[in-house]
C-alpha positions in Angstrom: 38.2 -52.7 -5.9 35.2 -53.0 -8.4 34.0 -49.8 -10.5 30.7 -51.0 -9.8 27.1 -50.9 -11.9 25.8 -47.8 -13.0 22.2 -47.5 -14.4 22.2 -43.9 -16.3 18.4 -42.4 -16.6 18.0 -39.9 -18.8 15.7 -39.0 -22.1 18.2 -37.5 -23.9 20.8 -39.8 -26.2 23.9 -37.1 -26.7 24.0 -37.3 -22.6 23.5 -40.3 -21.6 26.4 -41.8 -24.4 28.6 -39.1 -22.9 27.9 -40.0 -19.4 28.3 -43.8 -20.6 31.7 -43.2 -22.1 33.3 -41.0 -19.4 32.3 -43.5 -16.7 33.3 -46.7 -19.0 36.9 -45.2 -19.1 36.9 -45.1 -15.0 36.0 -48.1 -14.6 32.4 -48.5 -14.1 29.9 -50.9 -15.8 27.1 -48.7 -17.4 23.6 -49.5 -18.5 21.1 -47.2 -20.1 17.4 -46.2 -19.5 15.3 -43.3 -21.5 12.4 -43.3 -19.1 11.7 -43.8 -15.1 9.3 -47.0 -15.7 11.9 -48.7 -17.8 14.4 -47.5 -15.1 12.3 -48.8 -12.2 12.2 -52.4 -13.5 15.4 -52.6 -14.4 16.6 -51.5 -10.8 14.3 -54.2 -9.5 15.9 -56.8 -11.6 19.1 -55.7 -11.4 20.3 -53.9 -8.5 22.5 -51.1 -9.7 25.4 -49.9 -7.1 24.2 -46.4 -7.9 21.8 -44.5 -10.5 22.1 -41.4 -11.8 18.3 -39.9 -12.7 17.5 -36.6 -14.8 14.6 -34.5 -12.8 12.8 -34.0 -16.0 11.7 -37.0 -18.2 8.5 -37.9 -19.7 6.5 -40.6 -18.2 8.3 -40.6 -14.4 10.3 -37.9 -13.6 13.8 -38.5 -11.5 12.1 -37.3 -8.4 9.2 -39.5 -8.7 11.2 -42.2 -9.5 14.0 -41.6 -6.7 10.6 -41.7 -4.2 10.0 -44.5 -5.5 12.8 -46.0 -4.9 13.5 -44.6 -1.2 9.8 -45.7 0.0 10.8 -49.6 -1.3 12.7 -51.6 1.0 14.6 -53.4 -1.6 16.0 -50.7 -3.5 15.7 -47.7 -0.6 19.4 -48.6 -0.2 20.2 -47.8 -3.6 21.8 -44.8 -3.9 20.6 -41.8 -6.7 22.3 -38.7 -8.1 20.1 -36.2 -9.6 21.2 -34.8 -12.6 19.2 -31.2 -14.0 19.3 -27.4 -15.1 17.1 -26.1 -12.0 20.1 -24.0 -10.5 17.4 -22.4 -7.6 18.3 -23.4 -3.6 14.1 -24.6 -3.1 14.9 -26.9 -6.2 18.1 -28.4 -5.2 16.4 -28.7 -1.1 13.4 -30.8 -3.4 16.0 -33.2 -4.6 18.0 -33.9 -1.9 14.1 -34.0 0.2 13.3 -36.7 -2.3 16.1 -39.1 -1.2 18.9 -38.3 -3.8 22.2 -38.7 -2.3 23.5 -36.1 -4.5 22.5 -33.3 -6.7 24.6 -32.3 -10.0 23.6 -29.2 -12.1 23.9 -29.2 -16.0 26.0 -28.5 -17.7 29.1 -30.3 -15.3 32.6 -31.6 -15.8 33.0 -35.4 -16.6 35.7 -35.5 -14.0 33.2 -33.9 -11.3 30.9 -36.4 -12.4 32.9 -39.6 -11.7 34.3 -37.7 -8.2 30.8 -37.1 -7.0 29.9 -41.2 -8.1 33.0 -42.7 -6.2 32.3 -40.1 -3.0 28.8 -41.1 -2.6 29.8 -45.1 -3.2 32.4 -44.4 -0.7 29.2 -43.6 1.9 26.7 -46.1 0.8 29.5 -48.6 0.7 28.9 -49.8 -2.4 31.8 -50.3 -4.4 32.8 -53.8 -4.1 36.1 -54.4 -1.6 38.7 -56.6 -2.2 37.8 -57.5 2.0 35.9 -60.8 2.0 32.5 -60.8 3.9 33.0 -63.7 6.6 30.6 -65.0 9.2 31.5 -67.8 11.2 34.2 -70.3 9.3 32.3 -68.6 6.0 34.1 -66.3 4.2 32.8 -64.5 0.7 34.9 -63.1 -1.5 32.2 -61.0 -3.7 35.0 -59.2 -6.1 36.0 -62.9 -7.0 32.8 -64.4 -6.7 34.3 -67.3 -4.8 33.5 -68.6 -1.3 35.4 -71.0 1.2 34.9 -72.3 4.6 37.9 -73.0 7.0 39.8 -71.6 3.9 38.7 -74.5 2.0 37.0 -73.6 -1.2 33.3 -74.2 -1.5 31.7 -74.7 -5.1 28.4 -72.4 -5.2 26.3 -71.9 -8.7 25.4 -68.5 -9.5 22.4 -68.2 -7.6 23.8 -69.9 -4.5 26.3 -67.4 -4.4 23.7 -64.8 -4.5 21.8 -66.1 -1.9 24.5 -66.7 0.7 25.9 -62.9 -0.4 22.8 -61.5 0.0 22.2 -63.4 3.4 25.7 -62.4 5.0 25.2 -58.9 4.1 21.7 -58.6 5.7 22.2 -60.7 8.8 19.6 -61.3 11.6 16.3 -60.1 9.8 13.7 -62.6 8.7 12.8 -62.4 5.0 9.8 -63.8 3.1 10.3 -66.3 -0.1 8.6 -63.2 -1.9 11.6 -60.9 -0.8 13.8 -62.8 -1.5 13.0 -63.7 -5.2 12.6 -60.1 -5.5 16.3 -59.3 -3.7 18.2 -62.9 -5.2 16.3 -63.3 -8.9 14.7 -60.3 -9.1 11.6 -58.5 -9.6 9.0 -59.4 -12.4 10.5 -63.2 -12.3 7.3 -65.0 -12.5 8.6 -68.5 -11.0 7.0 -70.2 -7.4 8.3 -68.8 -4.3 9.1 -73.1 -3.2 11.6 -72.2 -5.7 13.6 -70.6 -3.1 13.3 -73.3 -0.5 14.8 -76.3 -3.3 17.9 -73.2 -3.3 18.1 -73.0 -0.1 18.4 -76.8 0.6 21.6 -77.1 -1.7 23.2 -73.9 0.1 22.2 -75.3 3.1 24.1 -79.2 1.8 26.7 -76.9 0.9 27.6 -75.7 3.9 27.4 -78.4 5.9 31.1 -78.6 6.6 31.9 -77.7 10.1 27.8 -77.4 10.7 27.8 -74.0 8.9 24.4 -75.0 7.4 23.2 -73.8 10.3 23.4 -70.2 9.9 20.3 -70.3 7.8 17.2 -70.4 10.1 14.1 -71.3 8.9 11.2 -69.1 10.8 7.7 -70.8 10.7 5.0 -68.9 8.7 7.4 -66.1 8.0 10.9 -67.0 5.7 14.4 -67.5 6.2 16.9 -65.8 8.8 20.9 -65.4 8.2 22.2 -65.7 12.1 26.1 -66.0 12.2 27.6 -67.3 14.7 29.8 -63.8 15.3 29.3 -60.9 13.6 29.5 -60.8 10.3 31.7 -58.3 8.8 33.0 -56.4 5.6 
């Protein structure tokens, strides 16, 4: 099982190396942001498995930017720990009312740090399990990033593979070429949406064994739908 990505937001250095190194040494991937605007593109772009905001920063405080983020439909699954000083029971309600999945008051224990991360993964599912994602005669392995039909291995470049992952994990719901730029390659890539459709054609030529191609359903005027042909699980 995969530590997983997590984007630390805080203004202050001595922290957020401290935070860095503790989670580093359990396993995690860690990135770093001093402000809530920088933080916000980043999650766009990047799609952390969890971030962990101060409440008080200049520019965007972790409230504002955890409302951001929860009003959003491509990051409102993104899951936020609030890190701050305010001890008081109306404070703590206004973080957890903002959308944090957790609250953590300063000064706390490394240990109960990287607890409270792996418990609220555990809900959001979003550590990364060693179960493949499979729909139909598709299966995904996403900690191995490698994919085979029939249990025949499939070659998918790197933006393939994030297209078909982020297509068997949100099956049945139409999404535009805009969407899925912004879910697949990320926000504030300036490229044409037709972009996605030349991606989607080579997925599509890569699944055509056993006519698995025709999971992905083009809907007229609207996108692109994922519709296994059972249900998909992971």
């Amino acid at each position: 099982m995969s530590g997983g990505y997590i984007l630390v937001v805080d203004d202050e250095p001595a922290i957020c190396d401290m935070i860095r190194t503790c989670l580093e040494l359990a396993g995690f991937r860690v990135k770093l942001s001093a402000n809530g605007h920088l933080a916000h593109q980043m999650i766009v772009n990047e799609r952390p498995d969890l971030v962990i905001a101060d409440w008080m920063m200049p520019m965007m405080s972790g409230i504002e930017l955890t409302r951001r983020l929860k009003r959003d439909e491509l990051t409102a699954d993104i899951p936020v720990i609030m890190l701050t000083a305010r001890a008081d029971e109306d404070d703590r309600i206004s973080g957890l009312d903002s959308g944090a999945d957790d609250y953590i008051l300063k000064p706390f224990s490394t240990r109960e740090l990287v607890a409270r991360i792996r418990a609220v993964l555990r809900r959001t599912h979003a550590l990364i399990d060693d179960v493949p994602v499979k729909a139909g005669k598709l299966s995904l392995d996403r900690s191995s990033q490698n994919a085979s039909i029939s249990g025949q291995p499939i070659s998918l470049g790197p933006l393939e593979f994030r297209l078909l992952e982020f297509f068997m994990l949100h099956p049945n719901r139409v999404y535009s070429r805009a969407q899925l730029l912004d879910r697949v390659w990320g926000g504030n890539v300036y490229i044409d949406d037709r972009t996605v459709d030349v991606h989607i054609r080579r997925l599509r030529k890569v699944l055509s064994i056993d006519d698995q191609e025709q999971m992905i359903q083009t809907v007229r005027g609207a996108g692109y739908r994922f519709s296994p042909s059972d249900e998909v699980k992971s």
